[in-house]
VOGU-3710 file (C-alpha; in Angstrom, 3 decimals, decimal comma):
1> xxxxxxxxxx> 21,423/37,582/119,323  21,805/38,273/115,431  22,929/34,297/115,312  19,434/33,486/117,323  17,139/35,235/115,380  18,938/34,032/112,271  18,041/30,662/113,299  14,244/31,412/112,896  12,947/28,539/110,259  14,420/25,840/112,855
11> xxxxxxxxxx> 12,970/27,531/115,969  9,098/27,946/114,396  9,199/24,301/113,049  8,321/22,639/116,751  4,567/21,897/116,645  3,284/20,914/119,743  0,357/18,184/119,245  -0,911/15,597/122,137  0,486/12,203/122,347  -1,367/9,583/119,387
21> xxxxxxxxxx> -3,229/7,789/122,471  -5,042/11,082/123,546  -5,063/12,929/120,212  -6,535/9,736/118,669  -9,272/8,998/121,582  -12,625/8,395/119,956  -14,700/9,494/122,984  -14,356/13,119/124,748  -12,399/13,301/127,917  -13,833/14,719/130,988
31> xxxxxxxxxx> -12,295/17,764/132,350  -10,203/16,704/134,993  -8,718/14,130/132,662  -7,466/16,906/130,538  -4,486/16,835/133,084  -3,401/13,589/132,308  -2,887/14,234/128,139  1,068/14,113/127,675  1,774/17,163/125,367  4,443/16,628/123,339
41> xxxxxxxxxx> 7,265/20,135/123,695  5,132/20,748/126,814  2,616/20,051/129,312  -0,518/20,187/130,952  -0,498/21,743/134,223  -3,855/21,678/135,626  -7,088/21,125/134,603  -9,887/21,931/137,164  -13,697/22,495/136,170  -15,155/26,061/137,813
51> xxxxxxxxxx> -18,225/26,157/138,863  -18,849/30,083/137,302  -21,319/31,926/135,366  -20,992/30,396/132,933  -19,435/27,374/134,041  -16,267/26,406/132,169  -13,387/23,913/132,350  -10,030/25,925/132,637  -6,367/24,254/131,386  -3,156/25,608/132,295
61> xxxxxxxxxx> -0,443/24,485/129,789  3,360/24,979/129,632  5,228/25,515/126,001  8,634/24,929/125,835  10,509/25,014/121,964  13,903/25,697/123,036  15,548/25,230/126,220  15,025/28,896/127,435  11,192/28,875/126,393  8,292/29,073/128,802
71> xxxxxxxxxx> 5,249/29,766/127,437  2,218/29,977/130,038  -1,097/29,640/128,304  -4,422/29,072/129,208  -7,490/27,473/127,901  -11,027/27,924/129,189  -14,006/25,437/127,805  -17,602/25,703/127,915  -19,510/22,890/128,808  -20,192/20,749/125,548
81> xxxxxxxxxx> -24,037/21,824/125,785  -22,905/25,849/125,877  -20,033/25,344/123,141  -20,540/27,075/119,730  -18,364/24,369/117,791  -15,217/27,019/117,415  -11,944/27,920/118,923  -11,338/31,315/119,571  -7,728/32,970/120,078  -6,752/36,225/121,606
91> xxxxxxxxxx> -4,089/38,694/121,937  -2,470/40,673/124,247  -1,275/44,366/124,810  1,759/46,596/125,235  4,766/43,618/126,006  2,454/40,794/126,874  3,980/39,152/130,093  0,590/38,077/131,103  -2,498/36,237/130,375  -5,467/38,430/129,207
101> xxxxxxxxxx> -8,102/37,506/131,559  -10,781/39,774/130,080  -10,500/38,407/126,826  -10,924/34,905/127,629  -14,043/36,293/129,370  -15,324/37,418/126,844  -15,118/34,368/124,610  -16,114/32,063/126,956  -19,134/34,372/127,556  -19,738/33,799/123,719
111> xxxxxxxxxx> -19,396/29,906/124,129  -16,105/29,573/122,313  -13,190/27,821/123,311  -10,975/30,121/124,439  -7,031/30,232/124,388  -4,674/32,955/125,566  -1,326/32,911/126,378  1,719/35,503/128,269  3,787/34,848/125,099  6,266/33,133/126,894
121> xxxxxxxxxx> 7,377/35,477/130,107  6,531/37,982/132,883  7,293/41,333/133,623  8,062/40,679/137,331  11,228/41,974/137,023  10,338/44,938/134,693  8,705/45,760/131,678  11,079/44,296/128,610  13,475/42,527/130,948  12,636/39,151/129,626
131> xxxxxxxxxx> 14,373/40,100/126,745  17,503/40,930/127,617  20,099/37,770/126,796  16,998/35,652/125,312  16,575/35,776/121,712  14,810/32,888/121,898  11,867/34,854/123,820  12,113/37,619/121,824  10,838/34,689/119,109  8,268/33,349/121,608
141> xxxxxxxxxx> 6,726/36,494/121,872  7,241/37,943/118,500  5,104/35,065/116,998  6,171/31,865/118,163  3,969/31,496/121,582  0,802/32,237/120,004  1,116/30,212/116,802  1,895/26,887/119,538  -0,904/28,245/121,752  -3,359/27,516/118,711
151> xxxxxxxxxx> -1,488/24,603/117,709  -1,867/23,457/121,443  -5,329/24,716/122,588  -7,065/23,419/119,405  -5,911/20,025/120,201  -7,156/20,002/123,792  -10,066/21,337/122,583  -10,752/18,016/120,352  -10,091/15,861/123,107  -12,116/17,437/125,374
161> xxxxxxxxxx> -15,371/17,713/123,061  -14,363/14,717/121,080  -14,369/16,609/117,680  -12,128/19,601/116,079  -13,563/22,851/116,567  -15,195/23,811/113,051  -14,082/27,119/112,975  -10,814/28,682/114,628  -10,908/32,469/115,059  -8,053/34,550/116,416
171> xxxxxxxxxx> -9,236/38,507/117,736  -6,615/40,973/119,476  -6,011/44,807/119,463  -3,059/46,878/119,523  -0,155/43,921/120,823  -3,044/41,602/119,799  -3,420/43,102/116,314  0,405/42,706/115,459  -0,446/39,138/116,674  -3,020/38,235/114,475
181> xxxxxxxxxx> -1,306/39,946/111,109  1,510/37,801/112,316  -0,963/34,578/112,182  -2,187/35,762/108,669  0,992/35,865/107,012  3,274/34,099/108,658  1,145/30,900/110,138  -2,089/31,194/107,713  -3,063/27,668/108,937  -4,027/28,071/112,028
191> xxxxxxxxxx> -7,295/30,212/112,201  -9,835/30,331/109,317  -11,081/34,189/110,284  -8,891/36,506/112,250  -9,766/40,318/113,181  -6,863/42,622/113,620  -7,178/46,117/115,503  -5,329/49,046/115,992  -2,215/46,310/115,305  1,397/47,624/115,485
201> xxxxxxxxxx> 2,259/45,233/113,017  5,553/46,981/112,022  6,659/47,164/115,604  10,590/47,748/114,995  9,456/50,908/113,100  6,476/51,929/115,813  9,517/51,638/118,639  11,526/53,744/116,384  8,697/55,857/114,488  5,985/56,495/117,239
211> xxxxxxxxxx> 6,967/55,724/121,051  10,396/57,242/120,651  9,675/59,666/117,981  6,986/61,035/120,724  9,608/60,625/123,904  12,037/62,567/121,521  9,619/65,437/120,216  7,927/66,282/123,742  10,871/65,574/126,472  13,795/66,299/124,511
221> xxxxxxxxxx> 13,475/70,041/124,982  11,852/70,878/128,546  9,861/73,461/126,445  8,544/71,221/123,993  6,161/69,505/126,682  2,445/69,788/126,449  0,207/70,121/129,204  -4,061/69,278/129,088  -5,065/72,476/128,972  -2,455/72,735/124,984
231> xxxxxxxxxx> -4,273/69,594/124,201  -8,033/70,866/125,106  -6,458/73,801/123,056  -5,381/72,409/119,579  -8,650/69,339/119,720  -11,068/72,604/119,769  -8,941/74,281/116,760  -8,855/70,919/115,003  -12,416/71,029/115,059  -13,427/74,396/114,694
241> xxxxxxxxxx> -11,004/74,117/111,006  -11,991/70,604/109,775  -14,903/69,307/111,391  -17,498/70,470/108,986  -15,276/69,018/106,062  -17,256/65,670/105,965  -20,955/67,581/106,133  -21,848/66,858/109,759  -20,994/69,033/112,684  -20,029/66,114/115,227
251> xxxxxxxxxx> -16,712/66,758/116,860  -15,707/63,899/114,668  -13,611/63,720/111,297  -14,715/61,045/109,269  -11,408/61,641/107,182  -8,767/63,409/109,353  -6,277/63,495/106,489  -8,317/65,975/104,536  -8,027/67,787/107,439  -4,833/70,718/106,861
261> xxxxxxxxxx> -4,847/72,708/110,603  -1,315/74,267/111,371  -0,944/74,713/114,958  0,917/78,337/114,082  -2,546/79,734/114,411  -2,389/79,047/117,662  0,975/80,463/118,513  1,613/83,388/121,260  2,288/87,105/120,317  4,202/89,554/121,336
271> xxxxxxxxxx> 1,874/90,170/124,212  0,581/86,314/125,430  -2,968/85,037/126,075  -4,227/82,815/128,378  -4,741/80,045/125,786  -1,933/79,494/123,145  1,020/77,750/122,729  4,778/78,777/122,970  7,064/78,259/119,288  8,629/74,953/120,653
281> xxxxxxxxxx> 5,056/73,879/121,480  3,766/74,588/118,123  6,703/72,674/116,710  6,260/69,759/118,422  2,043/69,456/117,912  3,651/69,265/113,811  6,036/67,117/114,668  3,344/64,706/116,329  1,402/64,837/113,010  3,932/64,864/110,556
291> xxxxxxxxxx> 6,006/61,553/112,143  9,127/61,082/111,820  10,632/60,665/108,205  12,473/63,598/108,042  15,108/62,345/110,441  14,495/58,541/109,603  13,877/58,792/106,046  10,756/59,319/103,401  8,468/56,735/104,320  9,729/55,174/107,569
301> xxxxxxxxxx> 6,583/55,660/109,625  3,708/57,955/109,820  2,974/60,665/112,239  -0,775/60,818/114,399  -3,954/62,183/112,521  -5,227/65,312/113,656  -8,660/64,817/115,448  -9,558/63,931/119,207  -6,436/65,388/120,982  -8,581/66,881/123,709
311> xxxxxxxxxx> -9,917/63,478/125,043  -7,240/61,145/123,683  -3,821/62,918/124,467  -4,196/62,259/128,063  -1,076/59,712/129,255  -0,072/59,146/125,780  1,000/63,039/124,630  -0,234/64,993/128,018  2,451/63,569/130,644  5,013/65,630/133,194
321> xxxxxxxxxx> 7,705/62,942/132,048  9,161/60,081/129,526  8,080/57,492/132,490  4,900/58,366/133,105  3,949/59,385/129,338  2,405/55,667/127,773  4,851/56,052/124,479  7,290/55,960/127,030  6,528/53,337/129,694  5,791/50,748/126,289
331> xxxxxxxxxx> 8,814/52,204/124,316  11,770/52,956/126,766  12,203/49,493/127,987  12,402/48,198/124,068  15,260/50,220/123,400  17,122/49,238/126,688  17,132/45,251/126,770  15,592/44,534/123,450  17,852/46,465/121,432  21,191/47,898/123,844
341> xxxxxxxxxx> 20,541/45,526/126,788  21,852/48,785/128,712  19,270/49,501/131,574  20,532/53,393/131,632  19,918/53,197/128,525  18,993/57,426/127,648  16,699/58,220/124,733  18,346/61,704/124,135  21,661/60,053/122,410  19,213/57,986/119,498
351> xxxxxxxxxx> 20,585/58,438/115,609  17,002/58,649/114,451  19,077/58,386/111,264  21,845/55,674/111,358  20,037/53,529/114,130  16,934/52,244/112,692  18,652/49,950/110,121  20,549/48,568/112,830  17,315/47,355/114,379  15,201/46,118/111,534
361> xxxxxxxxxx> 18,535/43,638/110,872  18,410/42,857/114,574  15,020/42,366/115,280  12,417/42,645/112,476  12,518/38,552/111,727  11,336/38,061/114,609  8,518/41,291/115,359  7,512/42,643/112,049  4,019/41,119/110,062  4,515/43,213/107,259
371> xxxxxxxxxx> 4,282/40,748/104,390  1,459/41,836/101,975  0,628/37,953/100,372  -2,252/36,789/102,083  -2,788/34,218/99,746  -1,756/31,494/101,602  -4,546/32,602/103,915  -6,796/33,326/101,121  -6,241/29,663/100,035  -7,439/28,042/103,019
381> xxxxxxxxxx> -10,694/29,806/102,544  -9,224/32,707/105,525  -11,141/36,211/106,004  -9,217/38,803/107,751  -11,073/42,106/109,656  -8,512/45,126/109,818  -9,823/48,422/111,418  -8,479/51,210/113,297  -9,650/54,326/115,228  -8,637/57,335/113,009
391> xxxxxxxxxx> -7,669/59,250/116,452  -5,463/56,650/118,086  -2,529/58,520/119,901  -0,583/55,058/120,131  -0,627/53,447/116,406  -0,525/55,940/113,512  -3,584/55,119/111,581  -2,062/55,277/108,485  0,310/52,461/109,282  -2,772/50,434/108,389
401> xxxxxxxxxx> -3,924/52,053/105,547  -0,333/51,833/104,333  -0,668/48,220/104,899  -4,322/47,404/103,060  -2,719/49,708/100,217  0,219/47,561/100,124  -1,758/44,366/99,630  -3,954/45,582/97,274  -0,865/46,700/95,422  0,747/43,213/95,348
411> xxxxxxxxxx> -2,527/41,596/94,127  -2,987/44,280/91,693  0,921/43,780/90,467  -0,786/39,953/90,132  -3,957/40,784/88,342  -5,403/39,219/91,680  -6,880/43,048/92,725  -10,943/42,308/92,279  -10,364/38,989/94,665  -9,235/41,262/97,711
421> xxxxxxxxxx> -12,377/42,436/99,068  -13,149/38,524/99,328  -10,831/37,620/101,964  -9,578/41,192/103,725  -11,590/44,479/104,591  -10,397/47,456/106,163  -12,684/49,556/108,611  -11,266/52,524/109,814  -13,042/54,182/112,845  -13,724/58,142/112,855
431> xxxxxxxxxx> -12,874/59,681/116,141  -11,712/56,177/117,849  -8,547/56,454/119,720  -6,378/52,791/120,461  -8,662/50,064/121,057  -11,400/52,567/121,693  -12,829/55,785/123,242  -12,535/58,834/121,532  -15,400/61,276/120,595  -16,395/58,883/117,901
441> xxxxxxxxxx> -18,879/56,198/117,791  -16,640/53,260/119,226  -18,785/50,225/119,783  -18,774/47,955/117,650  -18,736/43,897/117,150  -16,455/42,631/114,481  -16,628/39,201/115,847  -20,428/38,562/114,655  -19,437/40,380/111,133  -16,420/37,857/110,578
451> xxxxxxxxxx> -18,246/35,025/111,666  -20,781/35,780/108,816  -18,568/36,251/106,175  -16,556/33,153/106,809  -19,328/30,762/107,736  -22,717/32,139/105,499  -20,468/33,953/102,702  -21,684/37,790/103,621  -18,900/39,913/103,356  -19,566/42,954/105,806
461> xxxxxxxxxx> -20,671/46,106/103,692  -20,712/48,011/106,297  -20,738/47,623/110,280  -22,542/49,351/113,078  -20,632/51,191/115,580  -22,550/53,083/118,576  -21,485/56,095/120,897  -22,756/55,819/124,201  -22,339/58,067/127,398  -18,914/57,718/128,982
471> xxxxxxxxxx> -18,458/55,253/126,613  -20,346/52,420/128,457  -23,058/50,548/127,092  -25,173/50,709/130,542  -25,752/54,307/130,043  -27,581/56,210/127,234  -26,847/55,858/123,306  -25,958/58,935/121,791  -25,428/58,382/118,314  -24,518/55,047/115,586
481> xxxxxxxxxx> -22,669/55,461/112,504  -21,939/52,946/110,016  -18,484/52,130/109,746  -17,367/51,303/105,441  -14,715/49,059/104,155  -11,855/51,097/103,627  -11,986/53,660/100,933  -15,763/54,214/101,245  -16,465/56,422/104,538  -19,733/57,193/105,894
491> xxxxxxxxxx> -21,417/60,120/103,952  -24,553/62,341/105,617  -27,260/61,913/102,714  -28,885/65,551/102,944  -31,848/64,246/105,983  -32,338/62,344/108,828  -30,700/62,789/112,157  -27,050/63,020/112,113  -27,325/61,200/115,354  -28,928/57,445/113,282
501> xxxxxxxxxx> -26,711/55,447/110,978  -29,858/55,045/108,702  -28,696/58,399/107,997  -25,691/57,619/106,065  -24,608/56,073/103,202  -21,138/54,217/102,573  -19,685/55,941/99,783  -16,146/56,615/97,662  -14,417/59,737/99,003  -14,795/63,045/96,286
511> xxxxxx> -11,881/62,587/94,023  -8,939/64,376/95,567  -10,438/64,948/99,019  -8,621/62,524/101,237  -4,390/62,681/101,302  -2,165/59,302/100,530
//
């Protein structure tokens, strides 16, 4: 596998592009005759026009780089009167292994051309099988399948509407964040404005550093394990301590890292209450929050924020066992055919210590986007969206910050520092968990903000998110907050209702009052 991986530069170089007859037609091609474009390195499976709401043309096309490639992607057109002129990609979630349906919905319901693709396998067999034996697909879905999805799907969509999209965008979350850092740094040709969420863009060290770290900490010891009613328990002490810190009473922290709470406070006596938490308990709530660098080493990964754990633990802390907890079901199978290709593989027997190393050589070529120079990007005129919820239980948040500090460190090593904020903005999202939810205000559109800054030149200053009931937009709005380019953060100014964004001003953080 080491030899595979190694071979990276001559795997990525296949481009896929349509044959010079179709690529080169001067007229637009119905879409039925989609079917019959030869793709070179692939092909086009179907092409069949469904008669929806909205109506759409949908292409099925097959990738294939290397001989044990097979990359499944999709791409769903709007009719040429309901097309916005741009190509939209978008990412997946967990492993991939299948085509995001939703998100193609959702472009196609904002008149893009929409591509999507599995990443080059399935999980019929089990989540992380695919990778077992197949270096080559741990490329294709490290990077490789959704660089030759764009490559593909922007094609099609010139010979279908006769012209090149004017604008390629690439949006994804979580998997789908990693994926479009990836497209940043490592393919910065092939979108023009990219938005990046939650992304576990350092994935060999979130295996390591968060899913295991968390398997470790709460199933390791049966007594470490927390329950919902220790995680209703420590989210109401996290608030009770810190919540006030940013002015505004809202069972949100704007900044959770000013936040100090030590879960000893909640510990059991000598004579037990109802509501507290055993010693092994207590140890593993700062273990959760502190990550895992004393066993890996200073500055391997970081640990959760405090904030949200009474709503957001649920499935990803709160679970009866490594199985059914979500760090688990995503991180288990990585460690047993990505890594050891041993399906007994047993989490308790991991050198948080001597390990890791061994995986970054194995596997970080092919999984990690961790290169700060966006120039390249920059260059071809690219503007880049980062945020992340400050309560996500899945990605620390301050792998991102880490990140955004990291490029503004290389630029600033340059003398390049003052053009940063022209090409890449960090939003991070008080009291969002992974991809959303959370106690925090949660909706939000980064799409319309990118497509602003890249097309009219208005970089986003700061962005609207809304809180609505049970988190759905049908029901009532409780509350909007601006959201502020990372380090500004939303600050009450002294009137108003805490509930209306007008309320708040985006402003730099008291000297000293937020942690590194």
């Amino acid at each position: 596998m080491l030899r595979a991986l190694a071979m990276l530069a001559l795997a990525t170089a296949f481009r896929p592009a349509l044959a010079a007859n179709a690529a080169n037609a001067a007229a637009p091609l119905g879409c039925t005759a989609l079917a019959t474009l030869r793709l070179e390195g692939g092909r086009v499976d179907s092409a069949v026009a469904v008669a929806g709401a909205p109506p759409y043309c949908r292409v099925g096309f097959t990738l294939r780089p290397t001989r044990d490639s097979n990359i499944r992607s999709e791409l769903w057109l709007p009719p040429p009167a309901r097309w916005n002129g741009r190509f939209q990609g978008v990412g997946n979630g967990g492993l991939a292994g299948e085509i995001p349906r939703a998100a193609l919905e959702a472009g196609l319901a904002r008149g893009y051309a929409t591509a999507a693709t599995d990443t080059g396998h399935d999980n019929a067999a089990g989540v992380g099988r695919f990778a077992q034996g197949h270096p080559e697909k741990i490329i294709d879905y490290g990077h490789r399948a959704i660089h030759l999805t764009a490559v593909a799907g922007q094609a099609i969509t010139a010979a279908y509407y006769g012209r090149k999209p004017r604008h390629n965008y690439f949006v994804g979350c979580s998997q789908g964040g990693q994926e479009a850092l990836m497209e940043a740094q490592r393919y910065p040709r092939d979108y023009d404005g990219i938005v990046a969420g939650d992304p576990d863009y350092n994935q060999t060290h979130h295996e390591v550093g968060a899913h295991l770290w968390v398997v470790a900490t709460l199933y390791g010891d049966p007594a470490s394990r927390l329950g919902a009613a220790q995680a209703q328990l420590v989210g109401e002490a996290v608030n009770r301590a810190c919540d006030a810190l940013d002015g505004v009473r809202d069972g949100v922290l704007e900044d959770p890292r000013r936040c100090e709470f030590d879960p000893v406070a909640l510990q059991c006596g000598a004579a037990p209450v109802r509501a507290c938490l055993s010693a092994a308990q207590v140890q593993a709530v700062r273990r959760l929050w502190a990550g895992p660098d004393a066993a890996a080493g200073a500055g391997y990964y970081p640990g959760l924020e405090r904030g949200g754990e009474a709503q957001l633990w649920g499935g990803w802390i709160v679970a009866p066992t490594p199985a059914e907890n979500t760090h688990g079901a995503l991180g288990l199978p990585f460690f047993r055919y990505f890594v050891d290709g041993d399906p007994a593989w047993d989490f308790r027997r991991f050198d948080f210590h001597a390990a890791p190393p061994r995986i970054d050589a194995l596997l970080a070529g092919a999984l990690d986007a961790v290169d700060p120079d966006l120039r390249p990007f920059q260059r071809g005129g690219g503007k880049l969206l980062h945020y992340h919820g400050y309560s996500d239980p899945d990605v620390p948040p301050r792998a991102s910050i880490e990140y955004h500090d990291r490029v503004h460190a290389l630029a600033r090593a340059r003398g390049e520092e003052a053009a940063v904020d022209g090409y890449y903005r960090l939003f991070m999202v008080p009291g969002m968990g992974h991809c959303g939810g959370g106690p925090g205000p949660n909706t939000f559109d980064m799409l319309t903000a990118l497509e602003r800054w890249r097309e009219r030149g208005i970089a986003p200053q700061r962005i609207l998110a809304t809180k609505f009931q049970d988190d759905d937009p049908r029901r009532a709005l409780l509350r909007t907050r601006p959201l502020c380019p990372y380090p500004r953060t939303a600050q009450y100014r002294g009137r108003g209702s805490s509930d209306e964004a007008g309320s708040f001003r985006c402003g730099m953080p008291p000297r000293g009052a937020s942690a590194d």
